[in-house]
C-alpha positions as CSV (number, residue, x, y, z in Angstrom):
1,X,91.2,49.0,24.1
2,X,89.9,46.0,22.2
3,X,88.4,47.1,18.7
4,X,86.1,45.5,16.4
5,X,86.1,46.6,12.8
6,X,83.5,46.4,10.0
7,X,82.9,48.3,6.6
8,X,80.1,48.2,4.0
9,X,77.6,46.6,5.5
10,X,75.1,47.9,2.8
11,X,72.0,47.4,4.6
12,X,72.3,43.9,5.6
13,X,70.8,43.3,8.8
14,X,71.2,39.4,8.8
15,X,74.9,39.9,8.3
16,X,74.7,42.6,10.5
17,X,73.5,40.4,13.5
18,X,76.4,37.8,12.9
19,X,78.7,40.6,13.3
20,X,77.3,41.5,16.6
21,X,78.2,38.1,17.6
22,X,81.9,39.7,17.9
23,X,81.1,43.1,19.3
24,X,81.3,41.5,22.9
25,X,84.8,41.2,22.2
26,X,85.2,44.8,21.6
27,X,85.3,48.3,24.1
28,X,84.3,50.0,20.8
29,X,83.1,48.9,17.4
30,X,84.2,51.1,14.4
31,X,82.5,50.9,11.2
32,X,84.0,52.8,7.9
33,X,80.7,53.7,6.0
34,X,78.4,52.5,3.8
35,X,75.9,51.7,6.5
36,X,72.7,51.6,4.9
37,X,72.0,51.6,1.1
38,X,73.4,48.9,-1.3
39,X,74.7,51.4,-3.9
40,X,73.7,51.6,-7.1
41,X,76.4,49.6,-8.5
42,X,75.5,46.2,-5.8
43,X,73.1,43.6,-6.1
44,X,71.0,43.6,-2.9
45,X,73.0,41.7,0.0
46,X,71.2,38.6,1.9
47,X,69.0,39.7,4.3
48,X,69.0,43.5,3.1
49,X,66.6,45.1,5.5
50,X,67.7,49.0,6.2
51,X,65.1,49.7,8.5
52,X,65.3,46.5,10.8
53,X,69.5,47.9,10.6
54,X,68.2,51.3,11.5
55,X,66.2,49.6,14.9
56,X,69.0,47.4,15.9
57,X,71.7,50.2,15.4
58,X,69.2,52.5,17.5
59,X,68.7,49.8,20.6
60,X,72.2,48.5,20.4
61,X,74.0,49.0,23.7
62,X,77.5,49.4,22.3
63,X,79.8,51.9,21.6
64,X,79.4,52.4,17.9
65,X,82.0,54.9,15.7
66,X,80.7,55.0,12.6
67,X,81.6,57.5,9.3
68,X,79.8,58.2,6.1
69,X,80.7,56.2,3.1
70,X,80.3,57.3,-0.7
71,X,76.2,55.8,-0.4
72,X,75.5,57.0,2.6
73,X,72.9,59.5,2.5
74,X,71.7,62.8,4.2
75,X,68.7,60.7,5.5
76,X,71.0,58.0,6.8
77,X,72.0,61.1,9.3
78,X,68.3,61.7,10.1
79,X,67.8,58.1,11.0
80,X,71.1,56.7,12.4
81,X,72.2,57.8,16.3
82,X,74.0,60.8,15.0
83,X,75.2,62.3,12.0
84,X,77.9,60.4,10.1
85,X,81.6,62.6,9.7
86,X,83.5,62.0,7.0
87,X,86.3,61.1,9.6
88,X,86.7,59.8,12.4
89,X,90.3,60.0,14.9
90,X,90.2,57.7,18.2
91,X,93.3,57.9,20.4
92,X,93.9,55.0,22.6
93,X,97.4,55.2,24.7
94,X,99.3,56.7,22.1
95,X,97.9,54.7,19.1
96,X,96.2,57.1,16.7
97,X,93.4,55.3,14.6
98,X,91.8,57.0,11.7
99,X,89.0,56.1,10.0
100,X,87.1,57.5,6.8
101,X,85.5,55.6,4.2
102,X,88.3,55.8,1.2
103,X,86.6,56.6,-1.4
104,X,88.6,59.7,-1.8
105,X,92.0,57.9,-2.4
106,X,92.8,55.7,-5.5
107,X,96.0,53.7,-4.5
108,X,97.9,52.8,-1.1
109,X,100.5,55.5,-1.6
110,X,97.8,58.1,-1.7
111,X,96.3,56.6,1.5
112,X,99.6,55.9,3.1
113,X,100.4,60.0,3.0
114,X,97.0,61.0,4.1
115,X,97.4,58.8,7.3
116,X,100.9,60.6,8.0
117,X,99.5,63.8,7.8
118,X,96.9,62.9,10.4
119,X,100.0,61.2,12.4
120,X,97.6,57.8,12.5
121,X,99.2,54.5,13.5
122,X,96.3,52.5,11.7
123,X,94.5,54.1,8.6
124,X,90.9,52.5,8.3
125,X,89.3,52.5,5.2
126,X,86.6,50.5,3.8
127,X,85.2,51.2,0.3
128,X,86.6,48.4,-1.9
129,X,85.4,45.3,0.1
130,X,88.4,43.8,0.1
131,X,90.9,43.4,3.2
132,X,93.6,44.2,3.6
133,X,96.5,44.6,6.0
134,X,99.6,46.7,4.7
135,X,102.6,48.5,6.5
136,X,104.7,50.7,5.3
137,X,107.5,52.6,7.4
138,X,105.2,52.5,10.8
139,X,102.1,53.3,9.2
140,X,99.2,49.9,8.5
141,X,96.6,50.7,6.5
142,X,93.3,48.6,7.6
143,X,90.6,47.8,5.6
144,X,88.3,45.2,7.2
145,X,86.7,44.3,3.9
146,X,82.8,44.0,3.8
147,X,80.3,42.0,5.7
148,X,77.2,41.7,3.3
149,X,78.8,42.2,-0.2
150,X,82.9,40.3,-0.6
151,X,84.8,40.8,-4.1
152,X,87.7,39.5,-2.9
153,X,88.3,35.7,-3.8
154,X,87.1,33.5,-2.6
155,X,84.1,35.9,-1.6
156,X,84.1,35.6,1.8
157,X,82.5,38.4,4.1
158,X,85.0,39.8,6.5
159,X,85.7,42.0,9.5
160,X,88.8,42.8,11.7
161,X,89.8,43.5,15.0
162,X,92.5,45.1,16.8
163,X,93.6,43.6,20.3
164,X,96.8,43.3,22.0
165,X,98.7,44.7,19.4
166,X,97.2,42.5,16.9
167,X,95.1,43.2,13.7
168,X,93.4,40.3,12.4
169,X,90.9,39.8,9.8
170,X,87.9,37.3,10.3
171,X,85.8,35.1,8.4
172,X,82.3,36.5,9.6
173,X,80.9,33.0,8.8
174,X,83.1,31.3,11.4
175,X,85.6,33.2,13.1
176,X,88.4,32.3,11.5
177,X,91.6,34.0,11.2
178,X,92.1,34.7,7.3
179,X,95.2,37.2,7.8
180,X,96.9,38.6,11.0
181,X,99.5,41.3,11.7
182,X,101.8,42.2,15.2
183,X,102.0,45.6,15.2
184,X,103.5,45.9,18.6
């Protein structure tokens, strides 16, 4: 399977439509929370709109795995297709993929252990908005950054994918390959 990844879109829907611009590419899109609300701690992202999100999520005809991040809210589940888990395991020939949102864990070694207890392949986390790619002893940890609010610099908003035994983060603006990894 063909994967698209995306985390903290905080209620973005214009950057939320450019991201659909990739979901073609994708059998399943998986999203790693912080769907709706800008947090308390974020300025408002361009286009923030979290009820023109909520339609489009509703009417969108792809497969959409999404879990709850730290500002995700109990009305986000009333709103949103389904209610948001904390986790989230997808199994695709052998390749376990976990996702959660990551606030829970401070540091890559924390992280790294929690995705061997769950036997995962690829750890995706979101949570900081800044991507990353990392292997350690079999194990990547995946964090696609964020597509309405970057702190990594320069500050450019970012997803991933996962195809062919590739994981590659994007430039949402243009499609460009910022950092890739063979995993296979």
């Amino acid at each position: 399977m063909n994967f698209i990844v995306l985390s903290d879109s905080h209620g973005s829907l214009a950057n939320w439509k450019k991201a659909e611009t990739y979901f073609g590419q994708a059998d399943m899109v998986l999203h790693a929370g912080d769907i709706l609300y800008h947090g308390a701690r974020n300025r408002l992202p361009e286009g923030y709109d979290t009820k023109g999100l909520v339609d489009l999520i509703n009417k969108a005809d792809y497969n959409l795995l999404a879990v709850k991040g730290n500002v995700d809210a109990l009305v986000d589940d009333w709103v949103l297709p389904y209610p948001l888990p904390e986790l989230s395991v997808v199994e695709d020939n052998g390749l376990r993929i976990v996702i959660y949102h990551g606030f829970q864990h401070d540091n890559e070694a924390e992280r790294f252990d929690f995705a061997r207890r769950f036997g995962a392949k690829i750890l995706i986390y979101g949570h900081t908005h800044i991507p990353v790619i990392k292997e350690d002893d079999g194990v990547i940890l995946l964090n696609p950054g964020s597509i309405a609010l970057p702190k990594q610099t320069p500050g450019v908003p970012t997803l991933a994918s996962i195809k062919n035994g590739e994981i590659s983060i994007l430039n949402l603006n243009n499609g460009k390959v910022i950092e890739s990894y063979k995993y296979l």
